[in-house]
C-alpha positions in Angstrom: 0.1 -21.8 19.0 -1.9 -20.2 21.9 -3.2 -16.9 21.4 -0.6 -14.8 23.3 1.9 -16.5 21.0 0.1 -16.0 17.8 -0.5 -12.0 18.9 3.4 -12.2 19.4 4.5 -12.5 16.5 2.0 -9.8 15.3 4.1 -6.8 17.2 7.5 -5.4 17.3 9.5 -4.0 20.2 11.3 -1.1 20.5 14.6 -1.2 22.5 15.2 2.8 22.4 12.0 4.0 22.1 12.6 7.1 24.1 13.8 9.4 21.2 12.4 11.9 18.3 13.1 9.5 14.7 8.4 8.9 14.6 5.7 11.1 15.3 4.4 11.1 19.3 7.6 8.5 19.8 8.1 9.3 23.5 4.3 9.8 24.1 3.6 6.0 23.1 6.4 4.6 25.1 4.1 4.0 28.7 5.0 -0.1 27.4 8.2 0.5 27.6 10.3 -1.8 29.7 14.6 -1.5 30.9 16.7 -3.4 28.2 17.4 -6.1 31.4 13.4 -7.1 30.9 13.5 -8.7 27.2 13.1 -11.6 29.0 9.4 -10.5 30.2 8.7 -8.7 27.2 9.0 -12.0 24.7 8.0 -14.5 27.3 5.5 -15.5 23.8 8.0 -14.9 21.7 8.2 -11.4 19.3 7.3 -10.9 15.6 10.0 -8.0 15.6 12.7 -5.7 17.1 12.1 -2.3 15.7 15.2 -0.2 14.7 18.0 -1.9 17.1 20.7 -0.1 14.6 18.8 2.9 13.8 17.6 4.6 16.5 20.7 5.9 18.3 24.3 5.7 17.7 25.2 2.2 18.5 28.8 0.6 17.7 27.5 -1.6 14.9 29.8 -4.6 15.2 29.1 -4.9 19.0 25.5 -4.6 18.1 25.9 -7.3 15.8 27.3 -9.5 18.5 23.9 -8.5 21.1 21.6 -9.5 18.2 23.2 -12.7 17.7 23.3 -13.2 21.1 19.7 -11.7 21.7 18.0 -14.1 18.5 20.0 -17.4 20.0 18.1 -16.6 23.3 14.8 -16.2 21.8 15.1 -19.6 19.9 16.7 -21.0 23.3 13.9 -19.6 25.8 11.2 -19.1 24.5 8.7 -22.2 23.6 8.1 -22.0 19.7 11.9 -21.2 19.4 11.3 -18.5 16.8 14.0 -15.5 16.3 12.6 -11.9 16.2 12.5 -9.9 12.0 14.8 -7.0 12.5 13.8 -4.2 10.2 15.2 -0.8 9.8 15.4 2.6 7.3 16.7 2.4 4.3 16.1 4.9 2.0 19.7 6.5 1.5 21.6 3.8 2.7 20.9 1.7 6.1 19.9 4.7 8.9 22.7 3.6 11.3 25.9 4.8 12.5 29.1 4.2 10.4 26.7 2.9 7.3 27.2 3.9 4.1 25.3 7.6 2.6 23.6 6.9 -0.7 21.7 9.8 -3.0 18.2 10.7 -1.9 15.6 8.9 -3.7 14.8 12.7 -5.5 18.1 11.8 -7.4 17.3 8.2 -8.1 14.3 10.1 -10.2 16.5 12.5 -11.3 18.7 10.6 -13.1 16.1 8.4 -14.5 18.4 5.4 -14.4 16.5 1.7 -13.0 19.9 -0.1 -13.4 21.5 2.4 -11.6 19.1 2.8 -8.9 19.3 -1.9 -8.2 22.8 -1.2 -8.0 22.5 1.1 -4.7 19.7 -1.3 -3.5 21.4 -3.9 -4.0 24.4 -2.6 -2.0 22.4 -1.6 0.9 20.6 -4.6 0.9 23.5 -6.2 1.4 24.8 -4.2 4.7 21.5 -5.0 5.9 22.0 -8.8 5.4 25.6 -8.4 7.2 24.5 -7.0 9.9 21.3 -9.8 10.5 18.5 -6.8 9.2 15.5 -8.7 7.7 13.4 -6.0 6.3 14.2 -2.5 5.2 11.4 -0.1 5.2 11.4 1.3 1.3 10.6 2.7 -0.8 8.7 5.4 -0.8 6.4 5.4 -3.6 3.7 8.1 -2.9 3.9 10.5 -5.9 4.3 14.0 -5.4 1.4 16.6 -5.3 2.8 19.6 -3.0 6.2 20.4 -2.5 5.2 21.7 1.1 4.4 18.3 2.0 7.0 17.5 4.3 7.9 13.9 2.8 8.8 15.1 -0.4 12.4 14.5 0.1 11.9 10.9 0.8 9.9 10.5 -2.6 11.2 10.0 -6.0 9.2 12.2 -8.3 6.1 13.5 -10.0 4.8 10.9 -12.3 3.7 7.9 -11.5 5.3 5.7 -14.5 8.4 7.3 -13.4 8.0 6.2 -9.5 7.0 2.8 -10.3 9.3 2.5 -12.7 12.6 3.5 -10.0 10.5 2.2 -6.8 10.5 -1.6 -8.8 14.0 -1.6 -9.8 14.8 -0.8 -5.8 12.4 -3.0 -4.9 14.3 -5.8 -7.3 17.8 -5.1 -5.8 17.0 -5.2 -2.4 15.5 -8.1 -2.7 18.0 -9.9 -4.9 20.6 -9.3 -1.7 18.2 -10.6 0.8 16.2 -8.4 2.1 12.6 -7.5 1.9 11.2 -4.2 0.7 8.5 -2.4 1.8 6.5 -0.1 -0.3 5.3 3.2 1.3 2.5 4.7 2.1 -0.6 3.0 0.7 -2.6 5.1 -0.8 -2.5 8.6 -1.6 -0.4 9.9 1.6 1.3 12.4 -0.5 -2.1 14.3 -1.2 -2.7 15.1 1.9 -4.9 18.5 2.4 -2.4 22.0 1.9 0.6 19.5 2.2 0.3 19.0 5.8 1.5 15.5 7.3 -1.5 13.2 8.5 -3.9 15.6 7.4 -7.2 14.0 5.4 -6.7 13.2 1.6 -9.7 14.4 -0.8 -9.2 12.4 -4.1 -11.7 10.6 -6.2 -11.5 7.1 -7.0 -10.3 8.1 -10.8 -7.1 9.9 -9.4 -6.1 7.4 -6.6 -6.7 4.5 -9.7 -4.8 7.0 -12.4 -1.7 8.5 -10.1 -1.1 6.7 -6.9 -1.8 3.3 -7.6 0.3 2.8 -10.5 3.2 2.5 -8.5 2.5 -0.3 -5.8 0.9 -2.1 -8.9 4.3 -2.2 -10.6 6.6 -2.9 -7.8 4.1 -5.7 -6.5 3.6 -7.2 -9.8 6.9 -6.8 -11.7 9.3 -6.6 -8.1 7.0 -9.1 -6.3 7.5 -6.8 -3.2 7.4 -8.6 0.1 6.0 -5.9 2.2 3.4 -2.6 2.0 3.0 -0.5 4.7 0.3 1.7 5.5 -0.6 5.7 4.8 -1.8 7.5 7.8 -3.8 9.6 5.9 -7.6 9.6 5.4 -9.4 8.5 2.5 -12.4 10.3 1.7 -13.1 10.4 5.6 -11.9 6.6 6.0 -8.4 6.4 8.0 -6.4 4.0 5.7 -5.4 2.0 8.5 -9.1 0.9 9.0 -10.0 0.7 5.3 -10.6 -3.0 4.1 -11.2 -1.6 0.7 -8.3 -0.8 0.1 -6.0 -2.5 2.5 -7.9 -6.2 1.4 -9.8 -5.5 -1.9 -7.5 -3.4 -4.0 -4.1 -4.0 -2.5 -4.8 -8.0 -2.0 -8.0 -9.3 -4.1 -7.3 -6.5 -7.7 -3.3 -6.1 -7.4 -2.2 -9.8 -6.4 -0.3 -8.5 -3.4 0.8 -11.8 -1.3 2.8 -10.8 1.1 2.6 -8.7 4.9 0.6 -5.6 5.4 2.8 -3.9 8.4 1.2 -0.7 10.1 3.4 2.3 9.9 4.7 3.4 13.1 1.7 3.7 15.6 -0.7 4.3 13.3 -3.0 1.1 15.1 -3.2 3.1 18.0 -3.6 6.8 16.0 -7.4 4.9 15.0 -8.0 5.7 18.5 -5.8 9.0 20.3 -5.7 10.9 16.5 -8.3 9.7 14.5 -11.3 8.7 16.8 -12.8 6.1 15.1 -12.3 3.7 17.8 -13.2 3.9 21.0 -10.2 2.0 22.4 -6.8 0.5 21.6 -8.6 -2.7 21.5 -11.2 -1.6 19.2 -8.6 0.1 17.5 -6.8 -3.3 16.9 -9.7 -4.7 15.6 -10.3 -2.6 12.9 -6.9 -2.5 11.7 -6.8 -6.3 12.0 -9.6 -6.7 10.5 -8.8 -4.5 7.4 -5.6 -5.8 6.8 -2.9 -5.2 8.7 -1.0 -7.9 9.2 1.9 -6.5 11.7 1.5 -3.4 14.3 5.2 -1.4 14.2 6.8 -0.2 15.9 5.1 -1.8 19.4 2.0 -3.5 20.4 0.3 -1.3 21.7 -3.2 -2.5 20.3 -2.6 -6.2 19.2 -1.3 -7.1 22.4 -3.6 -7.4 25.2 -6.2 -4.8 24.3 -6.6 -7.1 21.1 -6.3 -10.3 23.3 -9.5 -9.6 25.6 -11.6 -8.4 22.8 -10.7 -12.0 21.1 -11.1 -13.8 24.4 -14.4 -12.5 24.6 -15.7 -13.0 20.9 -15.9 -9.6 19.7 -13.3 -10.2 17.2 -13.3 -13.3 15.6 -10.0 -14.8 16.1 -9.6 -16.2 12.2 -8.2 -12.8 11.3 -5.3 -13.3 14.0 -4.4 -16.6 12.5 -4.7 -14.8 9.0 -2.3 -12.8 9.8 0.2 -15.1 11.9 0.0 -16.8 8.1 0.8 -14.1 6.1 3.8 -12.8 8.8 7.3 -14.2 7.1 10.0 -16.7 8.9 12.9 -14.6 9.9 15.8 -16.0 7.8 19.9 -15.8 8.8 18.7 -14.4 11.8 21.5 -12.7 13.3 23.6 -11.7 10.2 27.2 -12.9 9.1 28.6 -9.9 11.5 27.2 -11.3 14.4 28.0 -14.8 14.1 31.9 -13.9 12.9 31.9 -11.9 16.4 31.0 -14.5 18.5 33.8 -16.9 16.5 36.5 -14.5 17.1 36.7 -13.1 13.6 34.5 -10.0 13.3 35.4 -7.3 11.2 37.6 -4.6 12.7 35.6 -2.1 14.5 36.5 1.1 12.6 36.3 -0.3 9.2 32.8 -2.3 9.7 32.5 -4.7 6.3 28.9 -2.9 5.6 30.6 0.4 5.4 31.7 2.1 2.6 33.8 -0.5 0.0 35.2 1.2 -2.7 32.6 -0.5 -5.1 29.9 0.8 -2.8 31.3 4.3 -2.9 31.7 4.1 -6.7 28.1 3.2 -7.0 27.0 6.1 -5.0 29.1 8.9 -6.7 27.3 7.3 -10.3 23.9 8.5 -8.5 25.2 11.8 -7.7 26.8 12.0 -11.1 23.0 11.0 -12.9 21.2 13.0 -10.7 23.2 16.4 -11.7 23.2 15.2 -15.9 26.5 13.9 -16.0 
């Protein structure tokens, strides 16, 4: 692999950037190119395609048949032949138009049912498979501190036995349908100062080892979870995102983790325009690289060419590209069953999508409701 391709598969792209659904979305879109110039945009190929159900309403079974389409080209054109990860929301059911609506994951602690809880992932997981989704990003297991944080409805309780305990079993049922889960936000995002959002986390090393940990250590060791994903928060005055200690040491070298480190959504980049501990978006993507993240999401707006030059020129060794073009999985089933049943002239009717509500799936999702309220 040259280097352009090995940096290519270290990125994702977002079709429909232009939007509101991640913090400063339509301020990092300058890389943005027309949907017509996907052609330029993977001419090395493209680790992923960032939220191509999610981001707007799109009619899913003809976006089905434009991903097929869209990963046949990719393996077609481009020279390593290798299709794009699609990875989208999760948390309540996949974030796209027409998808099923599952209980928030404050109810899945609520009704302090695991069983209950693999069920629902297991039936999102598998409208993500349908639909040729690779990687969903959940769950969320930061452990509430403040209920002014503004998260708190994305996370599933108090206690951390309690989290990891829910978070695993969700981990466990996505997975067992296909589809890789990605735990969220290592470390200690939830604590961030008067429960503002980004804002710098002061916790000793005895809390972050006695409440936040706790959880990734279950879901890694007892779900073998595929993915982690970054906090934006900073550590004791170290942006996670730049933070080997914890990205390599803990997460990798103490907890076992084996899978891919992906950056949550422009928080390479936030090193530099938020943080300030690099001077540019290639410096940025050096430290990030360097302490462990594997993938920059949603775009690559650091590990692109900003990273490339700084490699080129031997400022950043390039063994920690190729460590993380090693640790970045193979996309499998790359377009979903909905896709290739378009193109063969038998896809699903278009107002009754397959990955929409089934009675089964509906049944599963009024037991969470019913668990969460007692019943």
């Amino acid at each position: 692999m040259t280097l352009d391709e090995k940096l290519a598969q270290l990125v994702g792209y977002w079709l429909d950037q232009n939007g509101t659904v991640a913090p400063m979305q339509s301020e990092m879109a300058a890389g943005q190119k027309d949907a017509g110039a996907l052609a330029e945009v993977t001419e090395h190929g493209i680790g992923h395609y960032t939220r191509v159900y999610g981001t707007r309403p799109v009619p899913p079974v003809e976006r089905a048949q434009w991903l097929w389409r869209e990963q046949r080209r990719l393996k077609r054109e481009t020279r390593l032949g290798i299709p794009a990860i699609v990875h989208e929301e999760c948390l309540t059911g996949l974030a796209a138009w027409q998808a099923a609506v599952f209980p928030t994951p404050l109810a899945w602690g609520a009704s302090f049912d695991p069983e209950l809880v693999r069920e629902t992932a297991q039936a999102i997981g598998g409208s993500m498979r349908e639909l040729g989704v690779h990687q969903g990003l959940a769950p969320v297991l930061d452990v509430i501190q403040d209920p002014r944080w503004g998260r708190v409805d994305e996370c599933i309780g108090e206690d951390p036995y309690l989290v990891g305990t829910v978070g695993t079993a969700y981990v466990q049922g996505l997975q067992d349908a296909g589809v890789h889960a990605t735990l969220k936000h290592f470390v200690g995002y939830s604590a961030s100062q008067a429960g503002r959002n980004h804002a710098p986390v002061h916790a000793g090393p005895r809390e972050i080892a006695d409440v936040f940990v706790p959880p990734f250590e279950m879901a890694v060791r007892d779900g073998g979870a595929a993915s982690v994903m970054n906090a934006y928060t900073a550590l004791d005055g170290v942006p996670m995102g730049a933070d080997p200690e914890y990205l390599t040491t803990l997460l990798r070298e103490r907890l076992g983790f084996d899978g891919v480190v992906v950056a949550d959504y422009f928080s390479v980049a936030f090193l530099e325009v938020m943080q300030a501990v690099a001077a540019d978006r290639g410096h940025a993507g050096a430290l990030a690289l360097e302490a462990g993240i594997d993938v920059e999401l949603p775009t690559g707006d650091a590990y692109l060419q900003p990273l490339a030059e700084l490699v080129r020129s031997g400022e950043v060794d390039e063994r920690y590209v190729d460590r993380a073009v090693l640790r970045a999985p193979a996309p499998e089933g790359a377009a979903g069953p909905a896709g290739r049943r378009c193109l063969r002239g038998r896809a699903a009717r278009a107002d009754r999508p397959r990955f929409a509500a089934a009675p089964r799936t509906r049944a599963t999702a009024r037991a969470g409701v019913g668990r969460a309220a007692g019943r």
